[in-house]
RODO-2510 file (C-alpha; in nm, 4 decimals, decimal comma):
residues 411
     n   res          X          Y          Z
     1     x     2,6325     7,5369    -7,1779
     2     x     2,7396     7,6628    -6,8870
     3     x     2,8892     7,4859    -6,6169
     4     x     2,6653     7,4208    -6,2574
     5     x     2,7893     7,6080    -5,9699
     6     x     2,9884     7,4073    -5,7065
     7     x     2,8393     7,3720    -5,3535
     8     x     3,0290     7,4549    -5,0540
     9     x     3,1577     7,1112    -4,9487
    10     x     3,2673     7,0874    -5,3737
    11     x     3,4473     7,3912    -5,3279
    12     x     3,5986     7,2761    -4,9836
    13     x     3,7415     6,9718    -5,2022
    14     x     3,8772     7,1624    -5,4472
    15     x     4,0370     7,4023    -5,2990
    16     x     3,8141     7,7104    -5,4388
    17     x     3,7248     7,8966    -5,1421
    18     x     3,7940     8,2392    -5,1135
    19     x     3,6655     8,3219    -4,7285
    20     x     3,7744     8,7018    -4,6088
    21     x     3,8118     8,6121    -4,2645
    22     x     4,0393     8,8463    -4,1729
    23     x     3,8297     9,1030    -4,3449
    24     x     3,5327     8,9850    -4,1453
    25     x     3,6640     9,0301    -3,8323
    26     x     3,4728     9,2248    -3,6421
    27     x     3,1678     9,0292    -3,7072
    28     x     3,3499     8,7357    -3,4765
    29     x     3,4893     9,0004    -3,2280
    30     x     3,1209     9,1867    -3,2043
    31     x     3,0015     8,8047    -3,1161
    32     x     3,2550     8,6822    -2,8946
    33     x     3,2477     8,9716    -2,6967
    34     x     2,8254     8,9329    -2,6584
    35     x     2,8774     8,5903    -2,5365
    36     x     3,1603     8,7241    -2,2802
    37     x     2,9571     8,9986    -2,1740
    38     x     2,6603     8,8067    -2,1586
    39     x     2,8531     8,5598    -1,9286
    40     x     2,9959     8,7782    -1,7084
    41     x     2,6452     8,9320    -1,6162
    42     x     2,5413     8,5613    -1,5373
    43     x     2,8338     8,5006    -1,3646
    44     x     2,8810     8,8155    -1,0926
    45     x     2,4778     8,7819    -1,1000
    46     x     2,4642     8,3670    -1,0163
    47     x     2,7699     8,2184    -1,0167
    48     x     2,8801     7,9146    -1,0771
    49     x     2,7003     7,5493    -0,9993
    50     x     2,9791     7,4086    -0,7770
    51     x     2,9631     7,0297    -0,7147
    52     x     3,0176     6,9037    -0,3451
    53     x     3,3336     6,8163    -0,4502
    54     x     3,4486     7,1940    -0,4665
    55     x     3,1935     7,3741    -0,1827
    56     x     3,1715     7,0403     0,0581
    57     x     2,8921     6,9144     0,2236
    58     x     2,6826     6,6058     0,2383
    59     x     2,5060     6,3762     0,0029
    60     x     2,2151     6,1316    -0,0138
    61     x     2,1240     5,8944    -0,2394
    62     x     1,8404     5,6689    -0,2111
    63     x     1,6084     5,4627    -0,4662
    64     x     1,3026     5,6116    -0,4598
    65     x     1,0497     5,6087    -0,7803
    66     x     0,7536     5,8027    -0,8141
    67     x     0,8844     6,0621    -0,5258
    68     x     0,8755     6,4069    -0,6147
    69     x     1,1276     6,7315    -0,5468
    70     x     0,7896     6,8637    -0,3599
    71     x     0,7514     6,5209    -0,1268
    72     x     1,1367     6,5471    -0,0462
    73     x     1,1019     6,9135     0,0603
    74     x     0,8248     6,8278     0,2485
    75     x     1,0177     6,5438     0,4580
    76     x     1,3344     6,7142     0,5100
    77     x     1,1269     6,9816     0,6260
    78     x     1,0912     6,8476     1,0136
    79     x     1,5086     6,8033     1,0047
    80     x     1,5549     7,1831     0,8571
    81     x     1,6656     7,0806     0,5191
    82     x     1,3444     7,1826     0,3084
    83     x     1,5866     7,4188     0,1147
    84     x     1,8403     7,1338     0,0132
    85     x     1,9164     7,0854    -0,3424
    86     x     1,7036     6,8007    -0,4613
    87     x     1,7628     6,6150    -0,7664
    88     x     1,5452     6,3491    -0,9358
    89     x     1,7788     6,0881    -1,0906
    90     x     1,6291     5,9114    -1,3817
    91     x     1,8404     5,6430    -1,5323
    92     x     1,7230     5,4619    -1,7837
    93     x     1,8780     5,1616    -1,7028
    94     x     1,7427     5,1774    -1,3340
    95     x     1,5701     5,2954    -1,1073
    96     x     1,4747     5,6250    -1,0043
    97     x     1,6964     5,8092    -0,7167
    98     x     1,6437     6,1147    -0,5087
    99     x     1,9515     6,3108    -0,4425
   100     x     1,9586     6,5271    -0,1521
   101     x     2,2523     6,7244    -0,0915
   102     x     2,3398     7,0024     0,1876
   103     x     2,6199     7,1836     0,3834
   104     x     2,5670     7,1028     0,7506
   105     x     2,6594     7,2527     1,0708
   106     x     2,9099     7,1791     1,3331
   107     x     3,1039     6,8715     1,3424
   108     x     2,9512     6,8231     1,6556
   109     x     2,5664     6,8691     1,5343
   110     x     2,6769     6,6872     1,1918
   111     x     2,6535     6,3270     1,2272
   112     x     2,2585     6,3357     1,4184
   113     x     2,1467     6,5406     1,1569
   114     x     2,2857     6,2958     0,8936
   115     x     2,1050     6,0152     1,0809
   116     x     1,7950     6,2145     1,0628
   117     x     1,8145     6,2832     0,6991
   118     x     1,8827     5,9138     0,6321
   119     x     1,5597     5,8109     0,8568
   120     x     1,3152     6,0440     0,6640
   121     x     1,4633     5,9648     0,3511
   122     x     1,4281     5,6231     0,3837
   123     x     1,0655     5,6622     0,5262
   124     x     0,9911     5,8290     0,2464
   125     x     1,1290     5,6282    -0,0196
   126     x     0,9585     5,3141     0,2110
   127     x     1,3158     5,0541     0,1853
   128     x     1,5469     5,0602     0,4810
   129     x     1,8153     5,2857     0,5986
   130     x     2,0770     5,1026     0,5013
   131     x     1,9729     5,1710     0,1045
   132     x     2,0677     5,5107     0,1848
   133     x     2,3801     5,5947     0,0746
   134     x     2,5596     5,9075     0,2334
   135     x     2,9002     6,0879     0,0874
   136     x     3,0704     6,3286     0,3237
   137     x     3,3249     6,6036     0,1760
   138     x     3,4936     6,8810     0,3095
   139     x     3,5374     7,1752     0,1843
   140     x     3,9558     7,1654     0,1963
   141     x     3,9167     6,8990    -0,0681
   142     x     3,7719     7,0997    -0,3032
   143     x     4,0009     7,3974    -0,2608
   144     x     4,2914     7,1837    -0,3023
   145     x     4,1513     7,0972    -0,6499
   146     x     4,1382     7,3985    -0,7354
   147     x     4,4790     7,4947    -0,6709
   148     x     4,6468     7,2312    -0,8538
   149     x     4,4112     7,3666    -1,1300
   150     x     4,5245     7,7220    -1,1246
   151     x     4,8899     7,6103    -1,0643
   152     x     4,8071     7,4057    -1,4086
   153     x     4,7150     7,6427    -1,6321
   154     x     4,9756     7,9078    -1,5101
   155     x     5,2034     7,6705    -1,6019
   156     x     5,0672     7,5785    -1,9071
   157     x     5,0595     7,9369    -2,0171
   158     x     5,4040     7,9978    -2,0160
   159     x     5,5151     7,6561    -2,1790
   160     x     5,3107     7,7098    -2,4435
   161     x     5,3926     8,1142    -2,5270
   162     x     5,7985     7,9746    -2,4446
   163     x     5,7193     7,7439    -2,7741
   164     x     5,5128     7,9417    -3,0215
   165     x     5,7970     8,2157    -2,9421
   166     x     6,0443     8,0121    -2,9995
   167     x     5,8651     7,8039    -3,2955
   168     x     5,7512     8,0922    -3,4517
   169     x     5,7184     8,3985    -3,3148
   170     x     5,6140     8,6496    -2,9836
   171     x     5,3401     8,7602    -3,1881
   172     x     5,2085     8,4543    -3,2736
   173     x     5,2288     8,3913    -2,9058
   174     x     5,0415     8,6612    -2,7922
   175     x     4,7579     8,5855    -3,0945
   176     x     4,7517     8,2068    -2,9670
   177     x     4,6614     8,2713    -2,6362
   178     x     4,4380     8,5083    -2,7036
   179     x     4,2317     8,2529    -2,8335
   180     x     4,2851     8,0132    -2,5061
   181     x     4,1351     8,3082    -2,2475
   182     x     3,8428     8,3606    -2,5220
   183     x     3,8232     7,9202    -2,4634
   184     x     3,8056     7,9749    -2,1347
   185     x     3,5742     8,3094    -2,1099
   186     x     3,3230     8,1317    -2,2861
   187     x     3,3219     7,8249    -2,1235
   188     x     3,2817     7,9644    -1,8343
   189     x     3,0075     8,2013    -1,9782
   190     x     2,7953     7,8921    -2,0976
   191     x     2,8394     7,7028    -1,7565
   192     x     2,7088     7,9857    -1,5396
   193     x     2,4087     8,0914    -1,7958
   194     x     2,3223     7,6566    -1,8146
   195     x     2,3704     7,6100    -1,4575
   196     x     2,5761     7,3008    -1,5851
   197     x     2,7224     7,1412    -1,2476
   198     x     3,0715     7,2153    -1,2047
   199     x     3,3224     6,9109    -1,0847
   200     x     3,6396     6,7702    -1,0811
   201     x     3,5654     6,6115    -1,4192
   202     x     3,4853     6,9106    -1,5799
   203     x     3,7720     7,0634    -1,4697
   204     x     3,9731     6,7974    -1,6163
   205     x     3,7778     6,8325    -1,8971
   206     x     3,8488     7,1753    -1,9640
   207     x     4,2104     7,1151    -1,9113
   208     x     4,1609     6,9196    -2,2710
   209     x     4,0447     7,1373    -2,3834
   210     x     4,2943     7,4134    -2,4312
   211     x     4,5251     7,1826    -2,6046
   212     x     4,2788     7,1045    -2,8720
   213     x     4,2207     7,4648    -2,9093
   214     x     4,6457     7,5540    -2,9499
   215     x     4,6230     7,2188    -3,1977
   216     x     4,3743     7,3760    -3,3837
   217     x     4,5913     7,7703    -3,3904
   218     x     4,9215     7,5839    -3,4379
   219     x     4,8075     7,3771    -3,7735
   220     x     4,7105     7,7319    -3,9199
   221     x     5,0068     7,9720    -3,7695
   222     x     5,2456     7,6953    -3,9320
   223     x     5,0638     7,7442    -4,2584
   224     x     5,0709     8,1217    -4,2504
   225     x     5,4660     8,0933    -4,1889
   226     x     5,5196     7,8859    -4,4886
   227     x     5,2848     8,0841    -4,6560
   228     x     5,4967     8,3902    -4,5441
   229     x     5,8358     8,2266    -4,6784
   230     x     5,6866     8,1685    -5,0002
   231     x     5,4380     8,3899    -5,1767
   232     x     5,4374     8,6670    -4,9180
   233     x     5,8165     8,7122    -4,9321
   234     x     5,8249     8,8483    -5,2616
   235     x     5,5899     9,1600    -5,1205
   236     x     5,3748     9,0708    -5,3812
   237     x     5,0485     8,9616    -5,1609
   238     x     4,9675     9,1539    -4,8092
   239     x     5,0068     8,9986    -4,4651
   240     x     4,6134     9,0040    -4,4152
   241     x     4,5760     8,8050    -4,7910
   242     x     4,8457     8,5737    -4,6435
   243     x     4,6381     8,4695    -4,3374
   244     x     4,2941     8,4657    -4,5297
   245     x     4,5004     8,1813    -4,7993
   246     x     4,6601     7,9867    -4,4849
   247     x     4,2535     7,9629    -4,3432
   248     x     4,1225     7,8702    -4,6571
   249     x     4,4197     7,5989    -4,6847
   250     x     4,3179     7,4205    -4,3995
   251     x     3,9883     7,5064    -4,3624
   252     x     3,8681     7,1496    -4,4934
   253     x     4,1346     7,0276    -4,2554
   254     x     3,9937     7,1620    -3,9294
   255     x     3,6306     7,0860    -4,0358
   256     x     3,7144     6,6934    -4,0847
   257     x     3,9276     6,7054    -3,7387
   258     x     3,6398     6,9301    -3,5578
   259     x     3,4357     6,7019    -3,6713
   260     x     3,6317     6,3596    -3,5298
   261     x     3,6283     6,4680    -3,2302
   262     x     3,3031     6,6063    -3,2055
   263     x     3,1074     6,2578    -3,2804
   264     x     3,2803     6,0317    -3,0035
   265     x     3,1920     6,3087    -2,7647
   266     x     2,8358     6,2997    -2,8866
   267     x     2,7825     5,9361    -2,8296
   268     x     2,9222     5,9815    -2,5159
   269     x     2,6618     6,2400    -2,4061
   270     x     2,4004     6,0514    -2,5547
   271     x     2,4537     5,6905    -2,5234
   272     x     2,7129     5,7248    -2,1944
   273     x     2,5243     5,9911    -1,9761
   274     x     2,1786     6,0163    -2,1312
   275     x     2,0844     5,6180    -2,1830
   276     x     2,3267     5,4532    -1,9318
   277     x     2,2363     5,7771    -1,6801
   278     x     2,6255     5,8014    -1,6798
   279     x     2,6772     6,1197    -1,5196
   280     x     3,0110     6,1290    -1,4597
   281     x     3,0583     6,1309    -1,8480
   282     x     2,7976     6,4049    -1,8691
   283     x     2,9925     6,6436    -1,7039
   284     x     3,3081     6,5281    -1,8760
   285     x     3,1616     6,4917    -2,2375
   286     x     3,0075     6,8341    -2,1909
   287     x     3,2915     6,9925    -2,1138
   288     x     3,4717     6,8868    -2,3891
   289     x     3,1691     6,9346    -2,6642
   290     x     3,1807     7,3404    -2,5434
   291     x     3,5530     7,3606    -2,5569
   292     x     3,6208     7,1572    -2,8771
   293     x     3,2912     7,4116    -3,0219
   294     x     3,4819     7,7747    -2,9151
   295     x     3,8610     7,5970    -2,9772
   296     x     3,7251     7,5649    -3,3704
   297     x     3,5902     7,8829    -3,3836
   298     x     3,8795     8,0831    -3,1906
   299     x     4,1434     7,9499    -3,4565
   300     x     3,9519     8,1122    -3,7214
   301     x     3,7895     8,3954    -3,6084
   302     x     4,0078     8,5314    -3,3017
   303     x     4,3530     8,4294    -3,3266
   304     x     4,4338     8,4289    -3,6608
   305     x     4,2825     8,7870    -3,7419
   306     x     4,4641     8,9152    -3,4004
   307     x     4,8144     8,7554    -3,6043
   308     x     4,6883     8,9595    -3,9057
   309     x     4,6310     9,3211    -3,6915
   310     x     4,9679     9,2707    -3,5333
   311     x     5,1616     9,2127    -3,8056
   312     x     5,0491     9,4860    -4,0565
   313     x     5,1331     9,7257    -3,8190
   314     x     5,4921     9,6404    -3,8900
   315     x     5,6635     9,8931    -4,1793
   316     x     5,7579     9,6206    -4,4116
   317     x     5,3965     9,4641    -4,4206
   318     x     5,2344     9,8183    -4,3861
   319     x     5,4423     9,9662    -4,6883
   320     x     5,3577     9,6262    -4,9106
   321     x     4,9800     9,7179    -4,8350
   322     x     5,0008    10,0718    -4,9350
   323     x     5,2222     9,9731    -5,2582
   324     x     4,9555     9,7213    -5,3277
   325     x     4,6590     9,9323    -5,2375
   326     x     4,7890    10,2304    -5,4859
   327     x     4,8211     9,9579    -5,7768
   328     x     4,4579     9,9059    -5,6940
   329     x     4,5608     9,5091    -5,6113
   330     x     4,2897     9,4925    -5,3569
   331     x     4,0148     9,2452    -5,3938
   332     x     3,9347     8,8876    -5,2707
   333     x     4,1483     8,6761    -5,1026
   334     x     4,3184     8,4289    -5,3315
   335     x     4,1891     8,0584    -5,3495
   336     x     4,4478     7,7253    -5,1856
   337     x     4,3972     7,5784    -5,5593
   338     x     4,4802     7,9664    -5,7525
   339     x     4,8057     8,0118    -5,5032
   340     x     4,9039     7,6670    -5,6026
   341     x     4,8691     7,6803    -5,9375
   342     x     5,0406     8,0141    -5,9133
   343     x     5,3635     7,8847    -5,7398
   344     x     5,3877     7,6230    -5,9601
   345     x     5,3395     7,7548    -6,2613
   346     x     5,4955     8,1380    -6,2167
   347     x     5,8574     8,2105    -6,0397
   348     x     5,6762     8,4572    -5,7576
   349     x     5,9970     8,4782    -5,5298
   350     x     6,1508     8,7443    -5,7990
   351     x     6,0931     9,0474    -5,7482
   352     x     6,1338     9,2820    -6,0394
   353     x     6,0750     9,6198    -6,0398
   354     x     5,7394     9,5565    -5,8578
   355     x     5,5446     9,5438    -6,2196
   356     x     5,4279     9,2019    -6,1486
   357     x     5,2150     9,2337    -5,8432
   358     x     5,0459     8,9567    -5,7210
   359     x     4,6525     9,1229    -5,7262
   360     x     4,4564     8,8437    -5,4877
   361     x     4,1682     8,9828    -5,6735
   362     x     4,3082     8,9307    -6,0271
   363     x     4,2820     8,5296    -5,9884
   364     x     4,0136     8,4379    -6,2132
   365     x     3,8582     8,1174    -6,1703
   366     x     3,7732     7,9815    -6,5243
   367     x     3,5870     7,6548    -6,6834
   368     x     3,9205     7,5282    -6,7416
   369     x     4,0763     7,2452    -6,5547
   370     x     4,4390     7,2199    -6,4175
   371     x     4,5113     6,9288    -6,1767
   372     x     4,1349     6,9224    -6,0953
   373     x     4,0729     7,2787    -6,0100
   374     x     3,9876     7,5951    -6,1656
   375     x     4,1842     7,7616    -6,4087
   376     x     4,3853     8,0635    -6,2913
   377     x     4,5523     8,4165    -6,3832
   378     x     4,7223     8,5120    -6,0539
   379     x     4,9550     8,8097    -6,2404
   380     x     4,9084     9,1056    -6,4469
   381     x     4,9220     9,1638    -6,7956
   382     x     5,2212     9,3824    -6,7549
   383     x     5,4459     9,0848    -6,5967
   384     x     5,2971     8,8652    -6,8694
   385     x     5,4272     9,0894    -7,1533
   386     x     5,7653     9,1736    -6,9601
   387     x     5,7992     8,7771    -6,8926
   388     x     5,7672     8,6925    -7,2989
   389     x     5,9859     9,0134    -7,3597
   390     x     6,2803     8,9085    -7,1171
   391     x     6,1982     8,5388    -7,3527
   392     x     6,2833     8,6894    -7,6534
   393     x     6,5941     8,8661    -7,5626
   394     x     6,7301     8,5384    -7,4207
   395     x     6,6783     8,3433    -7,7356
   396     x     6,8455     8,6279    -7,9160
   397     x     7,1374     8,6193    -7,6989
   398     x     7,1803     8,2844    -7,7861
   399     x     7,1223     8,2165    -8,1649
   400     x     7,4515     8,2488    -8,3648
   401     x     7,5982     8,5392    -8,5134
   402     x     7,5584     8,5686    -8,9012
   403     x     7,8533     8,5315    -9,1338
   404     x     7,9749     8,8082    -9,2859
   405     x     7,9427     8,8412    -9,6549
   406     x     8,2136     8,8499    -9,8803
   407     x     8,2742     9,1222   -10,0885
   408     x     8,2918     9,0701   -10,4380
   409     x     8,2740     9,3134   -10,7774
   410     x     7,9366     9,3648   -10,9269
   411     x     7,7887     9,3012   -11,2500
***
């Protein structure tokens, strides 16, 4: 009878996935570079929503339910504010509060027109003046910010390449934080196209976000380097097979940790910001739900991939693929559970006269059962036969010599 077909998440378990993400490539460069393109149109075309904290200004706050955008325009009309941004607050936990907020003039002009604003806002919202509350910022604050910020990341740039170079490798590097500008490309993308408010929490926010991201790359690149010390050193596997196995290795491993930090972020954007009208945590928790989003995906489909391109451009990995390619070893990538049953099982470090190839294609997942996953035949017939041959000449070696007869005269 034969045996029902594993679902993803069984296969996940098992260790029986065989993803070609290196081979798939430009499927996630074609889409990464939509989003990019489609987020620098947005942003030369409309920017990004600064807070106060970052463009300065003025804001009011008052409690004022059942008032609309339209009534506010109308009342800071008289003061020449009708084209103020005006926000409708809606907590659920309280009530309802109109948020005006503006850049005014001189410093000399600024402090009657924020009396004036207060008086119609309070006339409009019917409580007194002093339920109006009014934040003042200037502009140098907000610049200052985003200094430090820039400063930051520079910084942060060249700690991090210092590390993976010296960890690892330049290339590595390079493929690493390739993946942080795509973070930060998109993020920035999504924030101008939403019109998502942009403050200093976000910013902090998005700080966080690049580590997760480099978390994420580093728990794969150190998986491809073992990988590379192992199976990959006996030329028997390509560089690009290498990378597809370390993916598919800890695949199941970034899912479960995506997914960790993805849920505490949810029910902080749902219970903190949207039912406690928390909106400090909304920009925060946003922030980090789009950069812990493109962090998972950049691992997979940007860096890693980039790692693969620049390293099979190097002539030992170049000349394995063409001595591979012309044995017609080509095929899918080989499964975590095949590759460990294979370096278990098989001495792949020795190298031979190249008969025994390691064809990612040959490894044929069977009904069979070895440690709980599928059966395997990672080598060739060829290093099969010259493995039992080399078996019989050593027990021949080794069994005794026979004694010579004695001669004696015939009958």
């Amino acid at each position: 009878m034969a045996e029902a077909k594993r679902s993803i998440w069984q296969r996940l378990y098992h260790g029986e996935t065989q993803f070609d993400f290196v081979g798939k490539r430009r499927r996630g460069f074609a889409l990464s570079a939509i989003v990019i393109l489609v987020g620098f149109g947005s942003l030369f075309t409309r920017g990004l929503n600064f807070g106060i904290d970052f463009e300065g200004g003025t804001v009011w706050e008052v409690p004022a339910p059942g008032v609309s955008v339209a009534e506010a325009r109308d009342a800071l009309r008289p003061v020449g504010l009708a084209e103020a941004r005006v926000q409708v607050l809606r907590p659920p936990s309280g009530l309802e509060l109109l948020r005006v907020q503006a850049e005014l003039g001189s410093p000399e002009d600024r402090q009657a027109l924020t009396n004036r604003v207060k008086t119609a806002l309070a006339g409009l919202a019917r409580v007194g003046e002093d339920q109006v509350n009014v934040n003042s910022v200037g502009p140098s604050w907000g610049g200052d910010v985003t200094d430090k910020a820039r400063n930051a990341l520079l910084i942060f740039f060249v700690a991090i390449t210092l590390y993976i170079t010296w960890r690892f490798e330049w290339k590595m590097a390079l493929a690493a934080l390739s993946a942080v500008v795509h973070d930060i490309l998109v993020t920035v993308g999504v924030y101008s196209l939403s019109g998502f408010e942009v403050t200093p929490a976000t910013v902090i926010a998005f700080l966080t976000i690049l580590g997760y991201s480099l978390y994420d790359t580093i728990v794969v690149f150190d998986k491809v380097d073992e990988n590379t010390r192992g199976l990959a050193s006996s030329g028997r596997i390509t560089y690009a097979d290498t990378v597809n196995l370390s993916m598919n290795q800890t695949l199941m491993r970034s899912l479960n940790t995506s997914l960790v930090a993805i849920l505490p972020i949810l029910s902080v954007l749902v219970i903190g910001a949207f039912a406690l009208g928390a909106t400090t945590l909304q920009d925060f928790g946003l922030a980090l739900l789009i950069g812990l989003l493109t962090g998972a995906y950049s691992s997979i489909y940007i860096a890693s991939p980039i790692l693969a391109i620049l390293k099979e451009r190097e002539p030992r990995y170049a000349s394995i693929r063409q001595r591979i390619v012309a044995r017609g070893g080509t095929g899918a990538p080989l499964t975590p559970a095949a590759a460990a049953a294979a370096a278990g099982g098989l001495n792949l470090s020795s190298t031979g006269d190249g008969e025994g190839v390691l064809r990612p294609g040959a490894a044929k997942t069977g009904t069979g059962r070895s440690g709980g996953t599928g059966g395997t035949e990672p080598v060739s017939s060829k290093a099969t036969t010259a493995q039992k041959t080399s078996t019989g000449k050593a027990a021949q070696a080794t069994r005794p010599p026979p004694r010579p007869r004695k001669k004696g005269k015939r009958r």
